[in-house]
Structure formats: C-alpha cells, structure tokens
C-alpha positions as CSV (number, residue, x, y, z in Angstrom):
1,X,70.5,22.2,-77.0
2,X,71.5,22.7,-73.3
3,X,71.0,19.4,-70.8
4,X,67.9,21.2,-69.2
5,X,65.9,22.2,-72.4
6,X,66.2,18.7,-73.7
7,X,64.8,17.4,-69.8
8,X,62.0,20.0,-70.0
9,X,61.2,18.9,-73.5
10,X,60.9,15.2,-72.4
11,X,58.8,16.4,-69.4
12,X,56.2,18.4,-71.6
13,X,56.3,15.7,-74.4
14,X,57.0,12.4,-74.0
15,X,58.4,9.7,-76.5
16,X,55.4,8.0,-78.0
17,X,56.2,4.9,-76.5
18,X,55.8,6.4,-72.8
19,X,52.5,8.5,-73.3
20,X,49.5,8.4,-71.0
21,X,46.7,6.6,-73.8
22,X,44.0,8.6,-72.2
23,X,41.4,6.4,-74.2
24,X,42.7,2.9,-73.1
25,X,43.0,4.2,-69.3
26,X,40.0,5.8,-68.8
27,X,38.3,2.4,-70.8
28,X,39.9,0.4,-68.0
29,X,39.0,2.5,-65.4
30,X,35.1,2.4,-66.3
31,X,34.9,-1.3,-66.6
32,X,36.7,-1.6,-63.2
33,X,33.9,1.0,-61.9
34,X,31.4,-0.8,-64.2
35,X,32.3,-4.7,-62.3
36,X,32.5,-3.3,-59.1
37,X,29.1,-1.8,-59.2
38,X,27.5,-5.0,-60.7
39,X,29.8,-6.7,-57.3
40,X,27.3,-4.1,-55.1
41,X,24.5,-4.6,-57.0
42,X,24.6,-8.5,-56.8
43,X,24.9,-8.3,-52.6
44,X,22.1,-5.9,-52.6
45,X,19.8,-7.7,-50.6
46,X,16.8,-6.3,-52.8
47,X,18.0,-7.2,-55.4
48,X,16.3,-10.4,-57.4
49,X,13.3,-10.1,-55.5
50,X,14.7,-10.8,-52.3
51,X,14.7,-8.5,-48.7
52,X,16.9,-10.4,-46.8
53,X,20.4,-11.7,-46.3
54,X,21.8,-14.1,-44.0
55,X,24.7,-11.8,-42.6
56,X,22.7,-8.8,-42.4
57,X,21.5,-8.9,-38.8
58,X,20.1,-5.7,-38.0
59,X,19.4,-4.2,-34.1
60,X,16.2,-5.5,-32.9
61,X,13.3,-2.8,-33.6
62,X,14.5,-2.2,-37.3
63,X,12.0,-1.4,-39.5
64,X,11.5,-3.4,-42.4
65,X,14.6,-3.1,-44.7
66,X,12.9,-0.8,-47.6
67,X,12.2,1.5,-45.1
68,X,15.1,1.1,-42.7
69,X,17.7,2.0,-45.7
70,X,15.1,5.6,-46.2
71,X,15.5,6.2,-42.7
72,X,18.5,5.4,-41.4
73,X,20.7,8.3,-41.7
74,X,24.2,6.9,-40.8
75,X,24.7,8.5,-37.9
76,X,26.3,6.0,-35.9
77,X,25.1,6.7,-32.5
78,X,23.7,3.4,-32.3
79,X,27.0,1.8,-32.8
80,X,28.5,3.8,-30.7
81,X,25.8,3.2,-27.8
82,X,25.9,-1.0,-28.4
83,X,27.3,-1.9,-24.8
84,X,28.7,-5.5,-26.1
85,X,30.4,-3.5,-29.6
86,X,27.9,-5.9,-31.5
87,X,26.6,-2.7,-34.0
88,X,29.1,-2.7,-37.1
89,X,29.1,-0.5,-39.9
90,X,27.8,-2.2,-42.9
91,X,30.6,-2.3,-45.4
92,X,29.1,-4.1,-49.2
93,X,26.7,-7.0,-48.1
94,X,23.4,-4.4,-48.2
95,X,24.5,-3.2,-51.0
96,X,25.4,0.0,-52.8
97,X,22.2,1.3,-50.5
98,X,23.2,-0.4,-47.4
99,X,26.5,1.4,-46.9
100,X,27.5,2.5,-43.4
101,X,24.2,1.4,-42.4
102,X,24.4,-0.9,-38.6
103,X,24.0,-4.3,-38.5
104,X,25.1,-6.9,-35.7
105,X,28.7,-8.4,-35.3
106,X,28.0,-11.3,-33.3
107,X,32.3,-12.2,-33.6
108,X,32.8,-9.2,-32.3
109,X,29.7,-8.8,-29.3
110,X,26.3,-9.7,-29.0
111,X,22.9,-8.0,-28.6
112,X,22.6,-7.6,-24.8
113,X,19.1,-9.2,-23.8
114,X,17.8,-6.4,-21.3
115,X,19.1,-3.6,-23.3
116,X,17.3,-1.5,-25.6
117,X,20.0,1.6,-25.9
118,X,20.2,1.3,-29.8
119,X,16.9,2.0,-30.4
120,X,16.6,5.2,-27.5
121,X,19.2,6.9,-29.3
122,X,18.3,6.2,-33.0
123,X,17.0,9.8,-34.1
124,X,14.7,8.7,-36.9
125,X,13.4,5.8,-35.7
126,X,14.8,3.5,-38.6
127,X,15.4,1.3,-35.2
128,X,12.0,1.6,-32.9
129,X,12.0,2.8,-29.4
130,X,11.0,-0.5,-27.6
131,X,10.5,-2.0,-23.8
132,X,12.7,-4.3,-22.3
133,X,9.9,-6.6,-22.6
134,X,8.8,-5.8,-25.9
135,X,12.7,-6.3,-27.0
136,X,12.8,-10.2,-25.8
137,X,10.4,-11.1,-28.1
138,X,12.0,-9.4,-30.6
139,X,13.4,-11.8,-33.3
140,X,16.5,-10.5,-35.1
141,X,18.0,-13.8,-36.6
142,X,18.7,-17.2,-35.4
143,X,21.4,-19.5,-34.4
144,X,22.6,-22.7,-36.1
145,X,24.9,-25.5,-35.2
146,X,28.1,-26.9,-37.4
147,X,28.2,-30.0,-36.6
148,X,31.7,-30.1,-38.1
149,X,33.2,-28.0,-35.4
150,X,31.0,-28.5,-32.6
151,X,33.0,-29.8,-29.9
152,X,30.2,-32.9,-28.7
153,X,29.1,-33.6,-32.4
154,X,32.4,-33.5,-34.2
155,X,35.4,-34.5,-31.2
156,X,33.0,-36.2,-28.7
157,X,33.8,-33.6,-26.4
158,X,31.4,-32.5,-24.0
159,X,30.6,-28.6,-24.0
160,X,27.6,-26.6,-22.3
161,X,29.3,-23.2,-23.6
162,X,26.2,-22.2,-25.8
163,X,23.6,-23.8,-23.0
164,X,24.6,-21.8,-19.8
165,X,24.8,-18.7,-21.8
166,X,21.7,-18.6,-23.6
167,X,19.5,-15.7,-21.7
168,X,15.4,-16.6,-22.9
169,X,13.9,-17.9,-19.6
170,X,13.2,-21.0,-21.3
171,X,16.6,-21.8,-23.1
172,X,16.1,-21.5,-27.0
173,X,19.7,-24.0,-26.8
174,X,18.7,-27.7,-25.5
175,X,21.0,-31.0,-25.4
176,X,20.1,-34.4,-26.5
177,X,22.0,-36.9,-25.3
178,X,23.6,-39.2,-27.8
179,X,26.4,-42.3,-27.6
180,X,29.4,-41.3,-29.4
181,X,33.1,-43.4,-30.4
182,X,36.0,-41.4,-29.9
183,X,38.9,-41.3,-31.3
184,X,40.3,-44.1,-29.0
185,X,37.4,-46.2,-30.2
186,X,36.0,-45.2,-26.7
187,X,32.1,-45.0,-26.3
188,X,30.7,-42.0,-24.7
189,X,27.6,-40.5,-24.0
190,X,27.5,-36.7,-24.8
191,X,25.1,-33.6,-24.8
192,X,24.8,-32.7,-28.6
193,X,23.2,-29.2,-28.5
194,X,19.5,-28.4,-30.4
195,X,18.2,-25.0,-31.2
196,X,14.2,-24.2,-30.5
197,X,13.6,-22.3,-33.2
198,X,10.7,-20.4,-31.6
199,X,12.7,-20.0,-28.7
200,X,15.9,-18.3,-30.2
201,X,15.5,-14.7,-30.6
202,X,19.0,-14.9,-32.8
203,X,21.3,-12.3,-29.9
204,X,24.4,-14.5,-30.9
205,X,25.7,-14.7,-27.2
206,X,25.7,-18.6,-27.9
207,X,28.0,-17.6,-31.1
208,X,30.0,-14.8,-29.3
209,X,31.1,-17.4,-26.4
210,X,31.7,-20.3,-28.3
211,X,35.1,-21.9,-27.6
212,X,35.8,-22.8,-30.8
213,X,38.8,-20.1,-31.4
214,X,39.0,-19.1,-35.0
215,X,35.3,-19.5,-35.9
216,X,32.7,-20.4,-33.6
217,X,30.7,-23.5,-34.1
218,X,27.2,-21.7,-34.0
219,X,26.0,-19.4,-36.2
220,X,23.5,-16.2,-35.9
221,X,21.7,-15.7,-39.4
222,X,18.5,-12.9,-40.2
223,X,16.8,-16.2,-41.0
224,X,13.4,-16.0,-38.5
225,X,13.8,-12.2,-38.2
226,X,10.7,-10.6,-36.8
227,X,10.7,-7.6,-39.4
228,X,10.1,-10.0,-42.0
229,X,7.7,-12.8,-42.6
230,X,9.2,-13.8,-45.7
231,X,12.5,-14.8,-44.1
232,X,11.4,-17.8,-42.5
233,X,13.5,-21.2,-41.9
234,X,10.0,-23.4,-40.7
235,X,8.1,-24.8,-43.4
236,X,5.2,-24.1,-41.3
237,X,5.9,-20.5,-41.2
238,X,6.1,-20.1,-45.0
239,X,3.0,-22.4,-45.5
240,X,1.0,-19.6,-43.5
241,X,2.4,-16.7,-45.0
242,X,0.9,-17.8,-48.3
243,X,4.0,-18.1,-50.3
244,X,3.0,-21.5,-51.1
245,X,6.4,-23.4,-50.2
C-alpha cells in the first residue's frame, strides 16, 4: 500500500486510541454550559427574591429593573452619549438578562450632575427623559468610605479630594475632625470625611477623583437608589417601607 493510501486511511479513520469520543466531549461540553449558566443565573440580580445589586448602578431615570431589562433594547446610544464615559456595557453581574444592558463606571467617569443626555437619547424610555432639576434629586447609588485606604483615616494624611469635588449644593461629603498618631508617634488633628446619606445622590465623582491610585478609597454602590425602595442602607427607610427590618 502506497505512502499516501496509508496517510488517507489514517486521516478518514483513526487508531482507536486517537478518536474524537463524541459522547465524553459533548458530556463535558454541556456541564461546562450547564456551570456557567448556573454562574449567570446566581449574579442575576432577580434572582432569590432580590432586585438589586451593589455594582449595578444604572443612569439616573432608569425605570425600575423588571421593567428596565423589557425595555432597554441595547442600543448603546446612551453609552455612547455619557460625556464623563461613565455608561458601561453590562458584562455578567445582571445576569443572563442583563447582558449589554448600561450601567455606571464610576473607575472609569462619573454621572455629570447638570447633564441629562442619557435619558434624551434613550429611545424607549427604559431611562426617563428628566430636567436638570428633576435629575439632582435623582438617587442612583451611594458613596462609602474604606477607612483602610482613606488617606486621613488610615495614614493620617490630610485630603479634601472627595469634599471639593462633591457637586449637591449642600455637600453630601462632610469632615469631622479627629486627633490622630502617626507613624512617627506624632499627634495630628485631621479631617476624616462622612457621607450624608440623604445628601448623596451616589454620581461617584468623589470615587472617580479619589487619589488613591489603584482603587479609590470611596465607593458608589445602588444601595439608596431612587427606583427602588427596597434597596435602602437607613434603618429608618426600611422601617417605613414595611418590610419590617
């Protein structure tokens, strides 16, 4: 048998110990399918109950999540509209439902406080045409201090960063003044930032700005979020909204 019969015959047929198992593969291949779905299903933020989460901070004038994933068609103009480059395209944490959908960066920008493009240009009003003044008093998250990397709470280093930057008219970010010890065993007095929680409208400039280079010491969550009374950090809050906590 000539050199290229014998190649085409190992092509067409391989020895038993090289053969594709079709079975075993394809069993593989649909529990990989099968864990990664249960992986989507498990950041859904509907799922368990539950209609929020923490990193999924969407444009202010988003309708309620139910019925912002049946409206939102993924067009992308309002990402591509966001002056700051705040709106991000949703990769898994909404979920299998969620995908594509916008939500806010605040690493990469922050939501602008006198601009209301996002929701001019949205064409099924999954994010709501609002007034500039209607938009300030818009709660889309809110911002939260790490006391571990906070420059005056963790280095006894004084910083205003988060302060000067904050846009309500009455700044959501206040400072109490506290003595701190140094390294040097030095006593200082320093500004330790607060957040007003009914002050904070969540835009994340205060995060976006932060000096702190590879993570910033404040954080923007959804918790507070006008869109939905159930995702509430004051006890208060929750005590009126009948959930009994």
């Amino acid at each position: 048998m000539s050199a290229p019969i014998r190649w085409l015959r190992h092509f067409v047929r391989a020895p038993r110990h090289e053969r594709l198992d079709v079975g075993r593969r394809a069993l593989l291949a649909a529990g990989l399918a099968g864990a990664g779905s249960a992986l989507l299903l498990r950041v859904e933020p509907l799922a368990g109950g539950r209609s929020f989460a923490p990193g999924l901070i969407r444009p202010p004038g988003s309708l309620p999540e139910p019925e912002f994933l049946e409206r939102c068609v993924r067009c992308g103009e309002c990402m591509k509209i966001c002056p700051t480059n705040a709106i991000q395209p949703v990769l898994a944490r909404a979920g299998a439902a969620g995908m594509w959908t916008p939500y806010l960066d605040m690493q990469l920008g922050y939501c602008e406080y006198e601009c209301t493009l996002c929701g001019q240009v949205c064409p099924t009003n999954a994010i709501r045409r609002l007034s500039v003044e209607e938009k300030q008093k818009v709660k889309i998250g809110l911002a939260h201090f790490d006391r571990n990397r906070c420059l005056p709470y963790a280095y006894a280093r004084s910083c205003i960063v988060c302060e000067e930057h904050c846009p309500t008219p009455k700044k959501a970010i206040w400072f109490e003044e506290a003595e701190v010890v140094n390294a040097r065993g030095e006593h200082l007095v320093v500004k330790q930032p607060r957040v007003d929680a009914d002050l904070c409208i969540g835009c994340g400039i205060c995060q976006n700005k932060c000096p702190v280079a590879d993570r910033a010491a404040v954080l923007v969550t959804s918790v507070g979020e006008t869109r939905n009374p159930k995702n509430q950090v004051l006890l208060s809050t929750l005590s009126s909204s009948g959930d009994g906590y």
